[in-house]
Backbone atoms as SQL, in Angstrom:
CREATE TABLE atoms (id INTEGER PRIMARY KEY, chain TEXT, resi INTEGER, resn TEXT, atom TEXT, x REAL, y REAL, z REAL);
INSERT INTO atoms VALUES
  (1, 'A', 1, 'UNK', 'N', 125.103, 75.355, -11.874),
  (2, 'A', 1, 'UNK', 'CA', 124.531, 74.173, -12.500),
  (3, 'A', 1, 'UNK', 'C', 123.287, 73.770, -11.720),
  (4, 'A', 2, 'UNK', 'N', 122.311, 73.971, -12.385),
  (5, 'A', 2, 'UNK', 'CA', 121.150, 73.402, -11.407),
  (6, 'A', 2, 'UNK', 'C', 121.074, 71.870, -11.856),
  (7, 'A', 3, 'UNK', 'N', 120.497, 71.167, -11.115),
  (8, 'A', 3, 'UNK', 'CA', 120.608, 69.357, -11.131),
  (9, 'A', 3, 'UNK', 'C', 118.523, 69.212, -11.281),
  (10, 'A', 4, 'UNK', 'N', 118.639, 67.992, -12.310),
  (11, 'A', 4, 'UNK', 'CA', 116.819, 67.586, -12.076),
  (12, 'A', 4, 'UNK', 'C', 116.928, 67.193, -10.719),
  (13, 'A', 5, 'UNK', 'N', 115.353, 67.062, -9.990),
  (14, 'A', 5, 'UNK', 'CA', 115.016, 66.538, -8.802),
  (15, 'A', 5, 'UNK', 'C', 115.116, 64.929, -8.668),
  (16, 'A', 6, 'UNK', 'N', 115.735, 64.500, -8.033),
  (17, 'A', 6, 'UNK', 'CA', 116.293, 62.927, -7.928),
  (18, 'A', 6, 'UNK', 'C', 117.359, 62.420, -9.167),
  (19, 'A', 7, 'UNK', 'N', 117.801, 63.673, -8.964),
  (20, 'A', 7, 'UNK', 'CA', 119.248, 63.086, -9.948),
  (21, 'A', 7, 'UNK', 'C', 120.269, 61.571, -9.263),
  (22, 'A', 8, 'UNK', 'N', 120.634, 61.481, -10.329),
  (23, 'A', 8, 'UNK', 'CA', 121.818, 59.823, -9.760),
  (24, 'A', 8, 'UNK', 'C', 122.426, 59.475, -11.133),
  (25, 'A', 9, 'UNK', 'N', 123.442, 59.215, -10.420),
  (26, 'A', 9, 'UNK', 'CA', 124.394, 58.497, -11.847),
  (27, 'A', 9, 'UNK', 'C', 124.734, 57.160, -11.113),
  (28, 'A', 10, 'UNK', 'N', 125.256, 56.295, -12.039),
  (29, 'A', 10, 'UNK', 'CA', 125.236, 55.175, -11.784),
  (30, 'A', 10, 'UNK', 'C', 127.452, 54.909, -12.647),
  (31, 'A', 11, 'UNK', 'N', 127.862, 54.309, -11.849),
  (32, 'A', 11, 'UNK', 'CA', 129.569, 54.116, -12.547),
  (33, 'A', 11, 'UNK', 'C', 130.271, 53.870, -12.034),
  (34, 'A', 12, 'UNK', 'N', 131.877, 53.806, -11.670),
  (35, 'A', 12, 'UNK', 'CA', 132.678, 53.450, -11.256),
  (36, 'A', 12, 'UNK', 'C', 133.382, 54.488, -10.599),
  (37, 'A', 13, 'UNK', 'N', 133.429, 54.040, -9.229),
  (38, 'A', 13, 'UNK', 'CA', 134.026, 54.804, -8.190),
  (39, 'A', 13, 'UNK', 'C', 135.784, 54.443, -7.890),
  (40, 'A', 14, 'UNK', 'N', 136.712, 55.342, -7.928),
  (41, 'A', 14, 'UNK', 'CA', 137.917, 55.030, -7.536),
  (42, 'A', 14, 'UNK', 'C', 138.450, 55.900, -6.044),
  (43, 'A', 15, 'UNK', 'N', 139.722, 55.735, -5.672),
  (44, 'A', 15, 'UNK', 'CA', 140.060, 56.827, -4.808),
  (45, 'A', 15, 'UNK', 'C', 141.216, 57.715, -5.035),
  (46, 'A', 16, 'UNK', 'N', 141.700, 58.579, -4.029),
  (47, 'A', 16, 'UNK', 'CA', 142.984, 59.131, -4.358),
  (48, 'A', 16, 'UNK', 'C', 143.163, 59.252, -2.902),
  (49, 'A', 17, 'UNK', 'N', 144.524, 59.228, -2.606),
  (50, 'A', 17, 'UNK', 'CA', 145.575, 59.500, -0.974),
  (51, 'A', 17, 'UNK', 'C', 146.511, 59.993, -1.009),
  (52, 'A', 18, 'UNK', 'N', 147.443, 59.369, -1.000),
  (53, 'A', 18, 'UNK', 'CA', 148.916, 59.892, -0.079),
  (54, 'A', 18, 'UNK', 'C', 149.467, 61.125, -1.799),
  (55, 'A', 19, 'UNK', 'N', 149.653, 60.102, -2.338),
  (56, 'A', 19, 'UNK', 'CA', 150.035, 61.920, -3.521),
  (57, 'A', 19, 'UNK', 'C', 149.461, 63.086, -3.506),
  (58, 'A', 20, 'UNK', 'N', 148.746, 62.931, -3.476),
  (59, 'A', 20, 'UNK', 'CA', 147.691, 64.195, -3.366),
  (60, 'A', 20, 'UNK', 'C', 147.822, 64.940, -1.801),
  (61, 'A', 21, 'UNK', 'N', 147.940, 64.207, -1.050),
  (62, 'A', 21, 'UNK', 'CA', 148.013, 64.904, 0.456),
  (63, 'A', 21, 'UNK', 'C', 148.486, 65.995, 0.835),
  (64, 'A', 22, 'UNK', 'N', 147.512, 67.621, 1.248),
  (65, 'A', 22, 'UNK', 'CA', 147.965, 68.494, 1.108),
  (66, 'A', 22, 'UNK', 'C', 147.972, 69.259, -0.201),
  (67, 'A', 23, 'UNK', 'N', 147.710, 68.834, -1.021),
  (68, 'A', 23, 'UNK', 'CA', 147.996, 69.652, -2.546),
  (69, 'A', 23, 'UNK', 'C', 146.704, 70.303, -2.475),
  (70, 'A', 24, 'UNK', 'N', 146.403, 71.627, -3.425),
  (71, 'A', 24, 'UNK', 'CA', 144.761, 72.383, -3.343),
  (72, 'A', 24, 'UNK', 'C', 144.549, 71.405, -3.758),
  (73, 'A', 25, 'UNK', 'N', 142.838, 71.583, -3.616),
  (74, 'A', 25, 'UNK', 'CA', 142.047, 71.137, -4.687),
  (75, 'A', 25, 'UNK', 'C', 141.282, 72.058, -5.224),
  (76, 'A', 26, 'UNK', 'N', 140.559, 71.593, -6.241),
  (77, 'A', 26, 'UNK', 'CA', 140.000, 72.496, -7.364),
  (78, 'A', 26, 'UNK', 'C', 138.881, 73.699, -6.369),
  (79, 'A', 27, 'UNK', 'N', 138.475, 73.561, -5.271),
  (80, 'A', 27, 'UNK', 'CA', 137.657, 74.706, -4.808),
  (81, 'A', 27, 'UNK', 'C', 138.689, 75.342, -3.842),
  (82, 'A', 28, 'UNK', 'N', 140.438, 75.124, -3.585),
  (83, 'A', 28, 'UNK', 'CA', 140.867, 76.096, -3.264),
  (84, 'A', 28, 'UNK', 'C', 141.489, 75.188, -1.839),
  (85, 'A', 29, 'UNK', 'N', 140.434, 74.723, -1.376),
  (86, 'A', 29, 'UNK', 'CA', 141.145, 73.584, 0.138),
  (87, 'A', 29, 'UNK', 'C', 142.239, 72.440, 0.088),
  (88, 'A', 30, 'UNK', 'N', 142.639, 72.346, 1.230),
  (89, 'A', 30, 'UNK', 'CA', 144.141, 71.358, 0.908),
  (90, 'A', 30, 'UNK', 'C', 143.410, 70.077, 0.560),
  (91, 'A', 31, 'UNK', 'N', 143.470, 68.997, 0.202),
  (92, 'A', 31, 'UNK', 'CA', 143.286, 68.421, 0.303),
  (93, 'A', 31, 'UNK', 'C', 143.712, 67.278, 1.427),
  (94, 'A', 32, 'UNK', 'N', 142.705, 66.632, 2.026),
  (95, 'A', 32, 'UNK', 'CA', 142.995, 65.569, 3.282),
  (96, 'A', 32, 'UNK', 'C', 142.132, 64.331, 3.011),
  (97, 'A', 33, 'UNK', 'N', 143.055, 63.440, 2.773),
  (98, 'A', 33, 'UNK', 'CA', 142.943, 61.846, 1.940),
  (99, 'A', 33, 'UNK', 'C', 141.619, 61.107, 3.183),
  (100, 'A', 34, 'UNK', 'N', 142.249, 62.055, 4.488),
  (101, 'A', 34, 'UNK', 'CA', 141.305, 61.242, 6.199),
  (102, 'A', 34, 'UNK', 'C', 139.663, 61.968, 6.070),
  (103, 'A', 35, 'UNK', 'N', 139.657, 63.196, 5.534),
  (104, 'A', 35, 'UNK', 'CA', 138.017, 63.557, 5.277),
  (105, 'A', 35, 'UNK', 'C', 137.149, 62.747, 4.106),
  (106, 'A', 36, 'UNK', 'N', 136.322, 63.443, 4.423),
  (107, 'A', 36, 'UNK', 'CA', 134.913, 62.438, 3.786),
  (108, 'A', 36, 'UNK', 'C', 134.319, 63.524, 2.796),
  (109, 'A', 37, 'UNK', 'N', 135.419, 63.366, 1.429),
  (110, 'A', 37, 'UNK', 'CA', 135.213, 64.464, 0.195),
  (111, 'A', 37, 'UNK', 'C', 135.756, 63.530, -0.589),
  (112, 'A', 38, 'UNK', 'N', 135.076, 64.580, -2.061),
  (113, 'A', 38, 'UNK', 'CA', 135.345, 63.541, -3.303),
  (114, 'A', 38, 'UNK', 'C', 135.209, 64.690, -4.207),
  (115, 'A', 39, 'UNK', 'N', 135.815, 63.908, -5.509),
  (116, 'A', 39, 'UNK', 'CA', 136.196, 64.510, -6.728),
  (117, 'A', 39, 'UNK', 'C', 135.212, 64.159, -8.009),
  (118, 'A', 40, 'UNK', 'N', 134.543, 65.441, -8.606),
  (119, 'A', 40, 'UNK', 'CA', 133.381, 65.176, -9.569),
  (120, 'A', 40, 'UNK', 'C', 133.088, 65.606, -10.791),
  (121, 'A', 41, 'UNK', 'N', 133.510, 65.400, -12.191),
  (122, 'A', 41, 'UNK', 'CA', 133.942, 66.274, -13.149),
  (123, 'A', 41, 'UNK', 'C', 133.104, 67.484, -13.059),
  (124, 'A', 42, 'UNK', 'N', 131.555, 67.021, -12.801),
  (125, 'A', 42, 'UNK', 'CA', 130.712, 68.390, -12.866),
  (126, 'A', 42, 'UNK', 'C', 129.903, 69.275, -11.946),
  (127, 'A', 43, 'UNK', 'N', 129.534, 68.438, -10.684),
  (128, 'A', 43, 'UNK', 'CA', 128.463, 68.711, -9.796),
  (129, 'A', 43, 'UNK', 'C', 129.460, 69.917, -9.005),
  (130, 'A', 44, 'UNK', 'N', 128.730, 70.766, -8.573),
  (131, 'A', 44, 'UNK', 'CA', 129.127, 71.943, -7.944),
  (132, 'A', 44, 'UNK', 'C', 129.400, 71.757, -6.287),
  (133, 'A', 45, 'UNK', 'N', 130.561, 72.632, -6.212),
  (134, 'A', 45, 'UNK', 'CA', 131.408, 72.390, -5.301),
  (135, 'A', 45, 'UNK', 'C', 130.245, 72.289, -3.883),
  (136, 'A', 46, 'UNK', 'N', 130.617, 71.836, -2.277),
  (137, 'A', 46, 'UNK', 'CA', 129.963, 71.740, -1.406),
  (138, 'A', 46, 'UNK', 'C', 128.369, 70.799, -1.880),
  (139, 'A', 47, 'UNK', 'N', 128.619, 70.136, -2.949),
  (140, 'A', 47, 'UNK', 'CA', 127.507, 69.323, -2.905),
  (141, 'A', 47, 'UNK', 'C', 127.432, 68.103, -2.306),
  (142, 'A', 48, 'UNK', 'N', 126.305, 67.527, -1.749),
  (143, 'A', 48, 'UNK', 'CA', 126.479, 66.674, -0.868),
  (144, 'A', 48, 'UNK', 'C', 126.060, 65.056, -1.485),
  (145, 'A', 49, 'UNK', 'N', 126.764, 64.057, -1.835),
  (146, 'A', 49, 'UNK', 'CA', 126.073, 62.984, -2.575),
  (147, 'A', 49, 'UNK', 'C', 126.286, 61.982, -1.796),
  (148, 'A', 50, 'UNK', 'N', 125.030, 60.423, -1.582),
  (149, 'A', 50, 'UNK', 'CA', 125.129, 59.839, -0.960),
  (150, 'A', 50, 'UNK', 'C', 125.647, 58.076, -2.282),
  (151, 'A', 51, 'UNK', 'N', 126.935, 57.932, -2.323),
  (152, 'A', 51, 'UNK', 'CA', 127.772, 56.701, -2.819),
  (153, 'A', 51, 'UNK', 'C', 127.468, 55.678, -2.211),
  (154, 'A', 52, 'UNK', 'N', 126.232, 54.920, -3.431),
  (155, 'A', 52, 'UNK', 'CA', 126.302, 53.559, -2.860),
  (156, 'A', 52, 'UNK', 'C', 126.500, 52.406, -3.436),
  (157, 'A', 53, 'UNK', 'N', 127.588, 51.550, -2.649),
  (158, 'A', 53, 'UNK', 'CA', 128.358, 50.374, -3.312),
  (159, 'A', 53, 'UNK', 'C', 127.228, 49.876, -3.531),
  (160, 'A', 54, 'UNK', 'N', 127.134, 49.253, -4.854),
  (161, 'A', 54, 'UNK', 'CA', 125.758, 48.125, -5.410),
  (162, 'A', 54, 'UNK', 'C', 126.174, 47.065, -5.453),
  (163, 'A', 55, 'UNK', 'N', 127.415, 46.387, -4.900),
  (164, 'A', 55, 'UNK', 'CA', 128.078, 45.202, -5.202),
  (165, 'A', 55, 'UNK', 'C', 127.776, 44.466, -3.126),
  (166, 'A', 56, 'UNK', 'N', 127.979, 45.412, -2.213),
  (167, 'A', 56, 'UNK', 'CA', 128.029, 45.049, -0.935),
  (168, 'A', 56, 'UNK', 'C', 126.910, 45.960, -0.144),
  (169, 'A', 57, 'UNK', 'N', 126.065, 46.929, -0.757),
  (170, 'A', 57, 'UNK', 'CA', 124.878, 47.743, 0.002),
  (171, 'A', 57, 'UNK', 'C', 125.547, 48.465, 1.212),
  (172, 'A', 58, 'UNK', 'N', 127.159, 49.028, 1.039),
  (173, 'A', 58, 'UNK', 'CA', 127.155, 49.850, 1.919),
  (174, 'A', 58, 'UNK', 'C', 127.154, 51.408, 1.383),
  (175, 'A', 59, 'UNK', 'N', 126.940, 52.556, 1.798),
  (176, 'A', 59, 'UNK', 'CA', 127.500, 53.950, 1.503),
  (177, 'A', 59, 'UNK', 'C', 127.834, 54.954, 2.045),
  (178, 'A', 60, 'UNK', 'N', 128.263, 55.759, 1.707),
  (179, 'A', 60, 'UNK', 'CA', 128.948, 57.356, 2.423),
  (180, 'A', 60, 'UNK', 'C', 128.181, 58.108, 1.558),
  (181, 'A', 61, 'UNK', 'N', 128.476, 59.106, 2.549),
  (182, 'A', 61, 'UNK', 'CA', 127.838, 61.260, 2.109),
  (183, 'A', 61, 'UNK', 'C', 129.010, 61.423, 2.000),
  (184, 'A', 62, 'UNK', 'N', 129.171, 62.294, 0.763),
  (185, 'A', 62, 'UNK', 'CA', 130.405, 63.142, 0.523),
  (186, 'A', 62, 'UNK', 'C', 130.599, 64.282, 0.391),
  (187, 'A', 63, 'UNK', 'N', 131.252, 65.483, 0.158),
  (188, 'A', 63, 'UNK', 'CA', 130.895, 66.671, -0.106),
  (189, 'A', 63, 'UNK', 'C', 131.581, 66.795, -1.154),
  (190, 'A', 64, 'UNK', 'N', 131.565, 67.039, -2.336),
  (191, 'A', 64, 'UNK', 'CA', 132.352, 67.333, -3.878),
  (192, 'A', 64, 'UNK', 'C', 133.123, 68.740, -3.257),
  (193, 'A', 65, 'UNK', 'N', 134.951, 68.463, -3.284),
  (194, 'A', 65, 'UNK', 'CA', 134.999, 69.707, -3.300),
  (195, 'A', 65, 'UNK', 'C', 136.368, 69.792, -4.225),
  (196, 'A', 66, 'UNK', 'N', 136.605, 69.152, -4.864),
  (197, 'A', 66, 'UNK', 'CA', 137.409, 68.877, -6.160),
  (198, 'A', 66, 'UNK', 'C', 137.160, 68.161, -7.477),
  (199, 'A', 67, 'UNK', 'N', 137.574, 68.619, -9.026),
  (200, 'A', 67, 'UNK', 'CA', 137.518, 68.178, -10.303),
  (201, 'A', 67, 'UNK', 'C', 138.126, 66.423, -10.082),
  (202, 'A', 68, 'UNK', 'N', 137.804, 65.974, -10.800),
  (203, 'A', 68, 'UNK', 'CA', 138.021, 64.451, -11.458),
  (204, 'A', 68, 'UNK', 'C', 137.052, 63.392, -11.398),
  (205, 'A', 69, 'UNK', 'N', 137.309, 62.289, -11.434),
  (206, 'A', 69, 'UNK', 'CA', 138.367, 61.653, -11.742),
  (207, 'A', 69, 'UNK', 'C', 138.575, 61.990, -13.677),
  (208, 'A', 70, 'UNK', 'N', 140.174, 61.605, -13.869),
  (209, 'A', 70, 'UNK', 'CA', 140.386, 62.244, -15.197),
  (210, 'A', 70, 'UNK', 'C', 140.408, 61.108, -15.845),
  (211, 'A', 71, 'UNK', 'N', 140.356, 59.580, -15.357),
  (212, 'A', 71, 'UNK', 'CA', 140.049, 58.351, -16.214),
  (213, 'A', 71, 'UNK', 'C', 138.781, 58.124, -16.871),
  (214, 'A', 72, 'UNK', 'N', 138.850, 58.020, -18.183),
  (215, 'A', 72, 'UNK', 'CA', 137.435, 57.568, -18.677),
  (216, 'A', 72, 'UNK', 'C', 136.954, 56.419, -18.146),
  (217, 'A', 73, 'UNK', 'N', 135.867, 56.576, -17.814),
  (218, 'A', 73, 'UNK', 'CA', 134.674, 55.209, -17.189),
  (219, 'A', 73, 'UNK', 'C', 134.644, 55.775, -15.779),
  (220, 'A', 74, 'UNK', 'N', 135.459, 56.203, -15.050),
  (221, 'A', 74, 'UNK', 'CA', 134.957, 56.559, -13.529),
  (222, 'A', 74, 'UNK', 'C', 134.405, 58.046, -13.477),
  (223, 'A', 75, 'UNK', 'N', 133.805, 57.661, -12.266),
  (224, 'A', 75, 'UNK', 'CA', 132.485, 58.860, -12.235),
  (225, 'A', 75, 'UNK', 'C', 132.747, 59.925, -11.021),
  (226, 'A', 76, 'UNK', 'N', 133.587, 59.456, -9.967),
  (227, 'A', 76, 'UNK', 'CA', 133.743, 60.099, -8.692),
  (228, 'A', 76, 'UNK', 'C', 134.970, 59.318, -8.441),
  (229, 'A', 77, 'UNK', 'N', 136.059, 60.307, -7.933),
  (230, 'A', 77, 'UNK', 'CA', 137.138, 60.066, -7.144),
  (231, 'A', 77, 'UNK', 'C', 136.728, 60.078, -5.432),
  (232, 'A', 78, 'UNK', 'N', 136.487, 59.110, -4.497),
  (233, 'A', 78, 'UNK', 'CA', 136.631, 59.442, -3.294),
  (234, 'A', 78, 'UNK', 'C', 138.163, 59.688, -2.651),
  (235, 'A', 79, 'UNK', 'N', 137.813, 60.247, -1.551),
  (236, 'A', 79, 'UNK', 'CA', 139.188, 60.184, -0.562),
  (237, 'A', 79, 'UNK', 'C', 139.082, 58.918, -0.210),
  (238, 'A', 80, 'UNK', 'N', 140.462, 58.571, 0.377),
  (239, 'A', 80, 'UNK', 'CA', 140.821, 57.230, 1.082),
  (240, 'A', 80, 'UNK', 'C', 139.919, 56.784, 2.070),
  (241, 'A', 81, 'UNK', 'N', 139.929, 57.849, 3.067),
  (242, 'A', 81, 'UNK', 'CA', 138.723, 57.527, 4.355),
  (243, 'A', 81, 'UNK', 'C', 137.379, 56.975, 3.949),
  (244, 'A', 82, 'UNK', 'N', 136.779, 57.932, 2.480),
  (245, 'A', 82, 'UNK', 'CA', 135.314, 57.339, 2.213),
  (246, 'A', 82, 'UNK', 'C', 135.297, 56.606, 1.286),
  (247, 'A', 83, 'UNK', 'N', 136.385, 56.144, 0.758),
  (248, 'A', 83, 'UNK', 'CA', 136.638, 54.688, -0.267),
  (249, 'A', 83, 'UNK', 'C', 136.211, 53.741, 0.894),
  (250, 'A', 84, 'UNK', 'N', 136.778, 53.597, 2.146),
  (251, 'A', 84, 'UNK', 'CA', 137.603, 52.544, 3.189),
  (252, 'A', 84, 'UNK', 'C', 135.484, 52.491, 3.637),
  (253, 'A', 85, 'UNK', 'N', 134.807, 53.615, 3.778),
  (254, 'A', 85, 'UNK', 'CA', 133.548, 53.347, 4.376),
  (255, 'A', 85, 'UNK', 'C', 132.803, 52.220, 3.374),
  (256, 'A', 86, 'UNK', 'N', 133.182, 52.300, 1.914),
  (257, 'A', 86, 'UNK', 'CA', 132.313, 51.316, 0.944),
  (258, 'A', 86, 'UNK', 'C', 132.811, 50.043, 0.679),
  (259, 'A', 87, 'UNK', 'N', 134.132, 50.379, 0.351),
  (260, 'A', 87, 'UNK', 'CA', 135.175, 49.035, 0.218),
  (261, 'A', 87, 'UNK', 'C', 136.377, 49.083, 0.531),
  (262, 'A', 88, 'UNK', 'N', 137.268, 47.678, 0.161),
  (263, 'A', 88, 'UNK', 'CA', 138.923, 47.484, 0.182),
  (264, 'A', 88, 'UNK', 'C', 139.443, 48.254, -0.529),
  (265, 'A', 89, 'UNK', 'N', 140.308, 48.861, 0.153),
  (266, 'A', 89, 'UNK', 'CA', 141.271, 49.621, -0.991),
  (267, 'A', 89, 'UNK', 'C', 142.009, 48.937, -2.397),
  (268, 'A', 90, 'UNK', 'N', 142.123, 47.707, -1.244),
  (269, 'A', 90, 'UNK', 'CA', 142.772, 46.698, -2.430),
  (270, 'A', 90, 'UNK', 'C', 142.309, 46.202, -3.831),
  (271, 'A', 91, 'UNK', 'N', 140.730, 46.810, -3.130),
  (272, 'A', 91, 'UNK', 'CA', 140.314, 46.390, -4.652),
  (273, 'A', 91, 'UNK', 'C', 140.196, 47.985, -5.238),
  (274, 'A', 92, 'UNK', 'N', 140.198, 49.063, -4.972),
  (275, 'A', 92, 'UNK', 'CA', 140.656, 50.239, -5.621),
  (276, 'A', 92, 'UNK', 'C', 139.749, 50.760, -6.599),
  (277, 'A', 93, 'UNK', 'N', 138.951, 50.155, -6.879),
  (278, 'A', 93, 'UNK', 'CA', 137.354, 50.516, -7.837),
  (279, 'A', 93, 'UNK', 'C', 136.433, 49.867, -6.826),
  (280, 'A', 94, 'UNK', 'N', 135.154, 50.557, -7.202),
  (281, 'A', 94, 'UNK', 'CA', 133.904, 50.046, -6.875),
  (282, 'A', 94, 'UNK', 'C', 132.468, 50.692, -7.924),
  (283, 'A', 95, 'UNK', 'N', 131.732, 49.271, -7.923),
  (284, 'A', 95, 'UNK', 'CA', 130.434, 49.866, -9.435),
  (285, 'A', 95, 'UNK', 'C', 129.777, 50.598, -8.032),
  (286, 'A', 96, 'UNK', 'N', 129.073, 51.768, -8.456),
  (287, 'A', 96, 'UNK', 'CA', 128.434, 52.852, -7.237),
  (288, 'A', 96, 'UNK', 'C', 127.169, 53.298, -8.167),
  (289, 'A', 97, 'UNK', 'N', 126.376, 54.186, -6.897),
  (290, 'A', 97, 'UNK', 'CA', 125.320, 54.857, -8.022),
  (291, 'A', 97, 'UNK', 'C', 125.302, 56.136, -6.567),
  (292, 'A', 98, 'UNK', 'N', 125.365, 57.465, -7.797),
  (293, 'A', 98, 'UNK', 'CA', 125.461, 58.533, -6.708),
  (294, 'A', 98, 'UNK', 'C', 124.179, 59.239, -6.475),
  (295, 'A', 99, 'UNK', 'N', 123.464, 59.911, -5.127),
  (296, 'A', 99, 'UNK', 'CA', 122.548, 60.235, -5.459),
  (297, 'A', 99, 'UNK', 'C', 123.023, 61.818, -4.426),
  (298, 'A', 100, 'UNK', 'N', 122.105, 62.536, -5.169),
  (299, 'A', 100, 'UNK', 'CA', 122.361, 64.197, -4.739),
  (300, 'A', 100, 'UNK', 'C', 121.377, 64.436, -3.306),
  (301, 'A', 101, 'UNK', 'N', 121.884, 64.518, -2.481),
  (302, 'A', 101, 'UNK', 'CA', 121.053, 65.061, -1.314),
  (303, 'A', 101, 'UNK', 'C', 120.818, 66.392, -1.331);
């Protein structure tokens, strides 16, 4: 998949943890809820995107190395660890805009 130059999406970010812990993920690695990876219906695996909360101006680099999220309206599943770098878990969504490094 090649990407335009200054690609970004703009949507709703969720996470995933403890179920998932250990299970593959879609490029084959266990998954670990404590790394700083995320889940992307399309962008190609080892890609690197920088998630930034537009609600509090904080963000993380991630590396896509699994499919989802499978809810309509969200755009990227983070792990727990790089949910926890943008926001509360408690609040469990965040509006984001992703940009491709």
């Amino acid at each position: 998949m090649s990407l335009p130059e200054n690609y970004s999406e703009a949507g709703i970010a969720s996470y995933y943890a403890h179920k998932y812990q250990g299970r593959l993920t879609a490029n084959g690695e266990r998954f670990d809820m404590y790394a700083i990876t995320a889940a992307h219906k399309t962008l190609p695996f080892d890609t690197r995107v920088r998630v930034f909360n537009v609600n509090n101006g904080r963000s993380v680099v991630v590396r896509i190395n699994d499919r989802g999220p499978f809810i309509e309206g969200r755009i990227i599943d983070l792990s727990y660890s790089a949910f926890a770098h943008i926001a509360d878990h408690e609040q469990g969504l965040a509006d984001v805009v992703l940009e491709i490094l």
